[in-house]
Phi, psi and omega in degrees: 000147179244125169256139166213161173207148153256149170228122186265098219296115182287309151181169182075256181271275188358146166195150172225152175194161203263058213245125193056004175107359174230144206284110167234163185235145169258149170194202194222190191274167212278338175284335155256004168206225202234347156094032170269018171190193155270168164315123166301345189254323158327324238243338179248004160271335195290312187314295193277002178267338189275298204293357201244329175281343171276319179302316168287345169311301199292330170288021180248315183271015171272298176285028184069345187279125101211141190309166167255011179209137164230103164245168176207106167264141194222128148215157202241159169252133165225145170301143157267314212278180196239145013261116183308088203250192216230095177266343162242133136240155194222115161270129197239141184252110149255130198265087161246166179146154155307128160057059169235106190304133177287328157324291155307323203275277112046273185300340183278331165318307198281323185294338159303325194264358194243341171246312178261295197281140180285281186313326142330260198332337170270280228292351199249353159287318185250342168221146164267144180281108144257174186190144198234151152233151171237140188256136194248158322138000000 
């Protein structure tokens, strides 16, 4: 299967494109643009908290948890010299709730992470991956 998106230069920094029927704009920060959107490499942490965070909603509610709180937290490592790329990333699965088995919680990660999300499974080519989870209070 093939994927393509265009992305179209608004002007200056700015660029947009049209992803899933929703309007997004890229840029850069006021010092080099106009700050009318986020950054492309944030755009790949958000990515990867979203494919890995939706695969475990969905294996959780297959196994019956579910919480009243879900986060997925992505923090990077970046290089300073250019090109400036992200060489760790760390995931953190947060948790709250009744009745959440550390078990369950354990197999729906791991099965996102070692199975399901395409964006691990890209990004773990080029980076290392880690990952944790907690149950919050």
């Amino acid at each position: 299967m093939k994927q393509s998106i265009d992305l179209t230069w608004m002007d200056n920094m700015g660029f947009e494109t049209e992803l899933d029927g929703h309007k997004l704009t890229i840029d850069t920060n006021m010092e080099g643009g106009h700050d009318r959107g986020p950054r492309p490499k944030k755009l790949m942490l958000l990515s990867l908290a979203g494919c890995t965070g939706l695969d475990v909603v969905s294996i959780l509610k297959k196994m019956r948890v579910e919480p009243t709180y879900f986060n997925v937290k992505v923090e990077a490592d970046m290089v300073d010299e250019h090109p400036r790329k992200y060489t760790t990333m760390h995931v953190t699965y947060e948790f709250r709730g009744e009745n959440l088995p550390m078990d369950k919680l354990e197999k729906a990660v791991s099965l996102s992470t070692e199975r399901y999300c395409g964006v691990s499974a890209t990004l773990e080519q080029a980076v290392k991956l880690t990952h944790e989870i907690k149950i919050l209070e």
